[in-house]
N, C-alpha and C positions, 0 to 999 in steps of 0.2 A: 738308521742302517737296516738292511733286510737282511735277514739272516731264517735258515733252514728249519730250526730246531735250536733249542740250547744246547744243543750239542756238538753245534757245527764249530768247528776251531775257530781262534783268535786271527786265524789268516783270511775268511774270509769277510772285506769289509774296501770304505773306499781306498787305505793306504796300506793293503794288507799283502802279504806275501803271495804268490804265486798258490794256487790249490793244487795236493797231492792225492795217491792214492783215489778213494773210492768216489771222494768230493770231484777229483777229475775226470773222472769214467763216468758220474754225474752230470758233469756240463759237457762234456764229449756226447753222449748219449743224444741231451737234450738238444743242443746245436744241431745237430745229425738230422733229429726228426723237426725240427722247425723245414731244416734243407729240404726235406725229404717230402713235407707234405706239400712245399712252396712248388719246386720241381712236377712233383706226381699231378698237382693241377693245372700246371701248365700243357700237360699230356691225358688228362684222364676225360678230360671232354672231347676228346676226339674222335673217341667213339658213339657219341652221345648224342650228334649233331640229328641222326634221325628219328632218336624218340625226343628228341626236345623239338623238333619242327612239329611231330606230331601231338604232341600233348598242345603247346603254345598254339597252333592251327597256321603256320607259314610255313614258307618253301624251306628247302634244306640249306638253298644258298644266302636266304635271311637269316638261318639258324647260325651261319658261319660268323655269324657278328660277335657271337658269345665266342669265338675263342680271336678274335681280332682286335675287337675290344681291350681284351687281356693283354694279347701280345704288343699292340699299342701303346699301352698305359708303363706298362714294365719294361718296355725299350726304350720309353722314354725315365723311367725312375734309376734303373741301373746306373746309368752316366751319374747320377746326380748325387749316389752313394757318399765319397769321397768329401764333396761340398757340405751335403748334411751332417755327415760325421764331424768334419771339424764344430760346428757351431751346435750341436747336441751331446758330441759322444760316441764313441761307438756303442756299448754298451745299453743309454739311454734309447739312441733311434733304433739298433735293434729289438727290443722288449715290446716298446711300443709296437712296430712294424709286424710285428709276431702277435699281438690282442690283435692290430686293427685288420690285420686277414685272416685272423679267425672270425672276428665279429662281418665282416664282409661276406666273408663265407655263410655265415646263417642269414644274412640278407637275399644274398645267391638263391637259396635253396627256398625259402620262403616268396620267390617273384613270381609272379601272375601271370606278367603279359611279357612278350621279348624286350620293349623297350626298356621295362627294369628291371630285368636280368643283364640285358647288356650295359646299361647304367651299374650296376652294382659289381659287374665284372673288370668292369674300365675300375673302378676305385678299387676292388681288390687286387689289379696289376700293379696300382699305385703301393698299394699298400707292400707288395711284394717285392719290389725293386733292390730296398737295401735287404732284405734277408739272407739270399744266400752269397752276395759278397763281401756280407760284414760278417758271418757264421763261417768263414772259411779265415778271417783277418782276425777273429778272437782267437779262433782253435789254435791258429798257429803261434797266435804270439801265449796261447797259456800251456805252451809244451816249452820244454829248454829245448834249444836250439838242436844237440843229436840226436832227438824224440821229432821233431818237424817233419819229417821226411814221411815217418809213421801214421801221422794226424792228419797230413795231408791224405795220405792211401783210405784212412778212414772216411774224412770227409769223402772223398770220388769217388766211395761206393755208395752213397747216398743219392747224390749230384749223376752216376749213370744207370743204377737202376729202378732209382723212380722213374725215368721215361719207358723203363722195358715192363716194369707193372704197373704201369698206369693204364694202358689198354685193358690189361685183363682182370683189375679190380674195377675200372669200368664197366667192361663189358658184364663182368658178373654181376655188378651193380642193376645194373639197366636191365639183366635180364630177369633178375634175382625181383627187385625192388623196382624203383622209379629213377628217374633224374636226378629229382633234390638231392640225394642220396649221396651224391657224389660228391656236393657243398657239406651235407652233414658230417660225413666221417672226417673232416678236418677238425671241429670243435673240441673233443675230448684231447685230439693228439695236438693242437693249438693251446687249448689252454695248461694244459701238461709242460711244453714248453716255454711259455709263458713264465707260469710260479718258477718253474726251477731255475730256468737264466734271470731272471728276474731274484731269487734267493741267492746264485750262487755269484753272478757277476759284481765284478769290482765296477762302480761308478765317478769315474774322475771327477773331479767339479769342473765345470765350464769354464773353458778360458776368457778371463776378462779382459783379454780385447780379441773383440768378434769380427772377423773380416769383416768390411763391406760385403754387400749383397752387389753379387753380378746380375742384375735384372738382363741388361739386352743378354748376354751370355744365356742365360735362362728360356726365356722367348726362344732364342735362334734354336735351342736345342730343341726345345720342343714343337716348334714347326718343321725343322729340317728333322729328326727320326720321325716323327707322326706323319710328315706325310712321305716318310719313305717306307716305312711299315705300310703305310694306307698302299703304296702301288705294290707292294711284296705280297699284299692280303689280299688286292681286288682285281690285279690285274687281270691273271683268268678269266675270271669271271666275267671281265669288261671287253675283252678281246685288246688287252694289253694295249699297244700304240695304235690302237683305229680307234680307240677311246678318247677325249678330247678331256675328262676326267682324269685318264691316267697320263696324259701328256702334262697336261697342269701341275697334279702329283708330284710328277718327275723336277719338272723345271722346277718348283718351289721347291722341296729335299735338295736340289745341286746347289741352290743359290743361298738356302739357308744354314747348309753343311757346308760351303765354303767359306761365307761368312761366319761364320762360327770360327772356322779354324785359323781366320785372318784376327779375328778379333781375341779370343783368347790367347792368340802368340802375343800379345802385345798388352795383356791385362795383369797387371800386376796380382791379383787375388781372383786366380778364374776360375770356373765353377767347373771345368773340367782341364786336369793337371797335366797340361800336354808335355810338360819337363819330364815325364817320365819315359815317353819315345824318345830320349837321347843317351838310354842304355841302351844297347843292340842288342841284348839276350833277352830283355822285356818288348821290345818292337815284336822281333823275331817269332818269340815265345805265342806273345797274342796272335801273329799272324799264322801261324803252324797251327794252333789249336783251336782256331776260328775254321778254317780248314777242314780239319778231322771232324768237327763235331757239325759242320756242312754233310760228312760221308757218312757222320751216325743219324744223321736225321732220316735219310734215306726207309731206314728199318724201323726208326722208332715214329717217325709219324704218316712217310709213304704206306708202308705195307697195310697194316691198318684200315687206311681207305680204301686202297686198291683191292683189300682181301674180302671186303664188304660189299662195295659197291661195282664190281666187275666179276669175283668169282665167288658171289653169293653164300659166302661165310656171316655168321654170326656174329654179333659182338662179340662174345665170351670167345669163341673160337679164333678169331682173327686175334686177341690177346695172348689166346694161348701160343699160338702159331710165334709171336712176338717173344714169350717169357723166354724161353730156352737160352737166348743171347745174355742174359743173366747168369746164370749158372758159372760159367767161365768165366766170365769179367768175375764174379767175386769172386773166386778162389786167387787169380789170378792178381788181384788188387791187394789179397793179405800176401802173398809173396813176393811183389814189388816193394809193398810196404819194408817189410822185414830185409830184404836182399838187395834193394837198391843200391847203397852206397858199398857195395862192395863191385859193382855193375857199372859198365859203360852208358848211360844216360843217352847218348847217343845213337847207341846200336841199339840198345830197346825199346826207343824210338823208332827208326826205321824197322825195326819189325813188326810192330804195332802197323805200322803204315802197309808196308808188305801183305800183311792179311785184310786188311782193309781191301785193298785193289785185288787182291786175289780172289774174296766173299762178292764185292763189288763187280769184277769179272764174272764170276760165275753167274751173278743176280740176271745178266743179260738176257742169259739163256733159260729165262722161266717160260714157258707158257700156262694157257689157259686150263690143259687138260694134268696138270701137274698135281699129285697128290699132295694129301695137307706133312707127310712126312719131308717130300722133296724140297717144301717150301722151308721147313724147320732146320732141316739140315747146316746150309751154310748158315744162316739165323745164327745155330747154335756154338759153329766154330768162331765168328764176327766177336763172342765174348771174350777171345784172346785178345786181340787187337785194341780192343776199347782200353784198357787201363795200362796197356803197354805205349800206349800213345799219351793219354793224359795227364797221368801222376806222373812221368819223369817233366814233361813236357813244362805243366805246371810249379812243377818242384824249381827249374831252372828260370822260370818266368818270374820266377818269388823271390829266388835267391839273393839278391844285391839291391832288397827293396827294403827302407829305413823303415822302424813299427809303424812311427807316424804316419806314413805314405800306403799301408799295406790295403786300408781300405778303398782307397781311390785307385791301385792298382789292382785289386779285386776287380772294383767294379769295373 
């Protein structure tokens, strides 16, 4: 058994009571920053794309391999959450998943040429896949059920403001320092998370009888998202459908994503738990919040580029320009937290959405000769919106979901 220190109680262990107090602001913490550094890399190479073309010696649009790689690898690992956990654990596939992207991470930062850095990025997406929807499936099941609501507000401030300072630890990085830099500072805050979920998590023993392996279920999944990430990553680039690349793309993700979803309606042990769409407030839930976080992408990875590569901002500065949409979301997230269930879920919802299309409406009306203040502005108000949309939204997508199932409906 792992355990902290001799001092850590008799509850923490595999058949041990729930952890209280300091122990649980311990594994809160540490879950938090696992989420946070998983998230933050998924965004913090975005600004990165032009000193890593320049150090590596390729074009910018070779460079975009290192975050398509990524988003590749971990579109296809998410789905697959759910299936791993039963036949590991939650517990167990998180801890590991949390060494092997930090250890990924220092292969990142140590690559030479672009081909192994994009290698070693596609395995760190891998690596990352179950981390933040098994980190969101422990927190909630290691609070009592009227503390849930609270854990969740915790979690989603991790989960939305890694994407709003990722640009500008970035950016300060790259202009501060180098590249690698941005793979290194996950090491100390990876292996930090590591020891402690690794100390403080209860580890079930594996159930001895192990599903079958859905191998075709497996395959389809990962031909049909790979190659529909591939036409989401490359199409631009290709000239979308005058591409005979991205036509192919296309038709393999329709015929592998429908066959998927023919095949696992009818598979007894499928590797992705389609029984869970036949709750309506979990269908719904996923489809609303799939949604919003299409409207928050806008700020946290368009501007970014556009503030770079058209009105000749800096990295640091185009982060900066990004952070301020932080500020609100937190404040905003500990008062949902706290206030929710006294609150219509619903109306907090659409107000969330309201400021969305209103920041979103105004965004139209940017141009080119617009001060870095003008740009910040709505940025800054968009911090409303974000957690007034997610954490209720999230809160009711979770609610009528059994522990067992919590991980596969994460992911």
């Amino acid at each position: 058994m792992n355990t902290l220190s001799s001092d850590v109680p008799e509850s923490v262990g595999p058949r041990a009571a729930p952890l209280r107090g300091a122990w649980l602001a311990l594994l809160s913490f540490a879950l938090s920053l696992a989420t946070f550094i998983e998230v933050l890399d998924s965004t913090v190479t975005n600004v990165a794309v032009p000193s890593i073309a320049g150090s590596l010696a390729v074009s910018n649009a070779q460079a975009t391999w290192v975050i398509s790689s990524y988003s590749v690898a971990a579109a296809i690992a998410v789905p697959l959450t759910g299936w791993l956990s039963q036949r590991f654990g939650d517990a167990r596939l998180f801890v590991w998943s949390v060494l092997l992207f930090t250890l990924t991470s220092l292969l990142c930062g140590i690559a030479s040429n672009l081909e192994m850095l994009v290698l070693c990025r596609a395995m760190q997406g891998l690596c990352s896949g179950p981390m933040v929807p098994l980190s969101q499936a422990i927190l909630l099941r290691s609070f009592p059920p009227e503390k849930r609501v609270f854990a969740l507000a915790l979690w989603a401030m991790t989960v939305l403001l890694a994407p709003i300072f990722g640009p500008v630890l970035g950016g300060w990085i790259i202009d501060r320092f180098s590249w690698p830099w941005i793979f290194f500072i996950n090491l100390p805050i990876g292996l930090f998370a590591f020891a402690a979920c690794t100390a403080l998590l209860r580890r079930d023993p594996p159930s001895l009888k192990q599903p079958p392996k859905d191998l075709v279920g497996i395959a389809l999944l990962v031909v049909g998202v790979g190659a529909l990430q591939g036409v989401l990553d490359l199409g631009r680039e290709h000239g979308w459908f005058d591409s005979p690349l991205i036509i192919t793309l296309s038709i393999v993700a329709t015929l592998a994503l429908l066959s998927l979803l023919i095949w696992e309606s009818a598979e007894p042990y499928p590797v992705i738990d389609l029984s869970l769409f036949r709750d309506r407030a979990f269908s719904f839930g996923v489809a609303v919040i799939s949604l919003g976080m299409v409207s928050f992408s806008v700020i946290g990875v368009i501007f970014p580029l556009w503030m770079q590569t058209v009105m000749g901002y800096t990295a640091l500065q185009a982060g900066m320009a990004v952070a301020p949409l932080g500020i609100l979301a937190l404040v905003f997230s500990l008062l949902i937290g706290v206030f929710l269930d006294r609150l219509d879920a619903r109306f907090v919802t659409s107000f969330g959405f309201l400021v969305f299309f209103a920041v979103l409406y105004w965004d139209t009306h940017f141009t080119l000769s617009m001060s870095f203040w003008q740009i910040v502005t709505p940025t800054f108000i968009q911090g409303i919106g974000l957690p007034c949309f997610f954490i209720p939204l999230s809160a009711v997508t979770l609610s009528r979901i059994s522990d067992e199932k919590l991980a596969a409906a994460s992911g």
